[in-house]
C-alpha positions as CSV (number, residue, x, y, z in Angstrom):
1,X,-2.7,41.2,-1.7
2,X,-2.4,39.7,-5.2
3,X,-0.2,37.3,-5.1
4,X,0.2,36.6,-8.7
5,X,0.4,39.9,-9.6
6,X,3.4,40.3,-6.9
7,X,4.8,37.5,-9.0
8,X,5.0,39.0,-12.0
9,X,6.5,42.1,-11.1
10,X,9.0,40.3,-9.7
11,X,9.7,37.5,-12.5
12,X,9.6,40.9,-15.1
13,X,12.5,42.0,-12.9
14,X,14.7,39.2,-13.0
15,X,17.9,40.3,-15.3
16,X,18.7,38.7,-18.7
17,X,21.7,36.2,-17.8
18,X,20.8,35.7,-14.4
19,X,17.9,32.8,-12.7
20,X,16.1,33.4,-9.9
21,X,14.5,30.4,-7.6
22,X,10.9,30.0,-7.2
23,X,11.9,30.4,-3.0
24,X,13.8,33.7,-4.3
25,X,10.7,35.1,-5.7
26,X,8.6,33.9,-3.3
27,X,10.6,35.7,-0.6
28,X,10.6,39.4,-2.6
29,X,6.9,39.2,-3.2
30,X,6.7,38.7,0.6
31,X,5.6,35.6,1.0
32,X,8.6,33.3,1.6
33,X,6.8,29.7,2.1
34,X,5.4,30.0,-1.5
35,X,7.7,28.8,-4.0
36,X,5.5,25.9,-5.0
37,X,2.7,28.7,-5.6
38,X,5.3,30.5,-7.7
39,X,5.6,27.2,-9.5
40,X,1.9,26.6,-10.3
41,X,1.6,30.3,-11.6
42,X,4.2,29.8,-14.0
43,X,3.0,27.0,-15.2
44,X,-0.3,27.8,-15.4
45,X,0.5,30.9,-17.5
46,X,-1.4,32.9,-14.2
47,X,1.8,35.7,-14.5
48,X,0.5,37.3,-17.9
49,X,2.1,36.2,-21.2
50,X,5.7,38.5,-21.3
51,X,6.8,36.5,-17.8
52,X,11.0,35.3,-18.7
53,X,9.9,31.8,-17.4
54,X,13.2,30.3,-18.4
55,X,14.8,32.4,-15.8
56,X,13.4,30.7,-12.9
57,X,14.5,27.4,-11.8
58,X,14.8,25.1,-8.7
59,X,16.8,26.4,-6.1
60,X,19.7,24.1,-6.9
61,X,19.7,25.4,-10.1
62,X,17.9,22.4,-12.2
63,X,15.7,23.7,-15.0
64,X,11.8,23.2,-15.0
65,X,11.6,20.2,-17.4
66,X,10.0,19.7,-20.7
67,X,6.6,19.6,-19.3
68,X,6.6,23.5,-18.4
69,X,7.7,24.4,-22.2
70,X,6.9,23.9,-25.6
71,X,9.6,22.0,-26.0
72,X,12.0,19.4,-24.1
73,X,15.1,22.0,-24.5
74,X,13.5,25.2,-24.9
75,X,14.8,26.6,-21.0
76,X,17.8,25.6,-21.7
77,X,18.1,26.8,-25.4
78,X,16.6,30.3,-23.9
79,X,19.2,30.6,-20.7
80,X,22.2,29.7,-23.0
81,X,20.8,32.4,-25.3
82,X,21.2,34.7,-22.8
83,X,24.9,33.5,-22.2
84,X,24.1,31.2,-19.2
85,X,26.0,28.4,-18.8
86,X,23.9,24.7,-18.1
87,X,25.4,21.7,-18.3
88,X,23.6,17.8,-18.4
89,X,23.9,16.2,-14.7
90,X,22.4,12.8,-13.7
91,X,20.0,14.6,-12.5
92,X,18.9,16.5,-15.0
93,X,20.1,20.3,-16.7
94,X,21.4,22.7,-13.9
95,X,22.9,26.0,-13.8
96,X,25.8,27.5,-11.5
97,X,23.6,29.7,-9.4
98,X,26.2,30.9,-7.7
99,X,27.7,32.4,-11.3
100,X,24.4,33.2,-12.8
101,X,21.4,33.8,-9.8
102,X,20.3,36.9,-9.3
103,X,22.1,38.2,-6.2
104,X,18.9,40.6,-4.3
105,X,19.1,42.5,-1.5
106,X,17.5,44.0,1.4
107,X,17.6,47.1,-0.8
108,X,15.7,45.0,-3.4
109,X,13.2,43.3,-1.1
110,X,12.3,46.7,0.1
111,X,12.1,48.2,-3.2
112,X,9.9,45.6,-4.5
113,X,7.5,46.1,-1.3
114,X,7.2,49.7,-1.9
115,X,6.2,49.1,-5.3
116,X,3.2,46.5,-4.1
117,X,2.1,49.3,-1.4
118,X,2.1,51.8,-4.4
119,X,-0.3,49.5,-6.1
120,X,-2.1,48.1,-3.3
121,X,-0.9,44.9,-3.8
């Protein structure tokens, strides 16, 4: 199993105006006690360049940080591009994931599974 290849197919999937969790993706690529894994490919660029980064973010919602992006406001510039809504808290910019996450299934879990057994992944 790759892993990071699993990763990407998933990220690539993740709808423009929606977020996704790093535990979210994690769980569709089958491997649900690697979000921090998810984490260190993104920000290691290990998901291939075309990867919607700004789409993932904690699973409360927070965005990444300046550190993970060129610069200190580019998630959230990207997001509200999109037409997602984040707002300042005093703990740093969050999004409603309960408006905007990406709501999966079963359906999708399975689909995504399929597609790793089709590429022996």
């Amino acid at each position: 199993m790759d892993f990071y290849e699993r990763a990407a197919i998933v990220c690539r999937s993740i709808p423009v105006g929606r977020v996704a969790s790093y535990g979210q993706i994690a769980l569709l690529c089958g491997k649900p006690k690697h979000a921090r894994q998810v984490g260190y490919a993104l920000n290691k660029g290990k998901l291939g360049a075309d990867i919607p980064a700004h789409r993932v973010v904690n699973g409360q919602g927070f965005l990444s940080g300046a550190a993970a992006f060129e610069t200190f406001d580019m998630q959230k510039t990207l997001l509200q591009g999109e037409g997602v809504e984040v707002r300042q808290t005093g703990k740093g910019w969050q999004t409603d994931m309960g408006r905007y996450g990406w709501k999966t299934t079963l359906a999708d879990a399975e689909g995504f599974r399929a597609r790793f057994e089709e590429r022996g992944i």
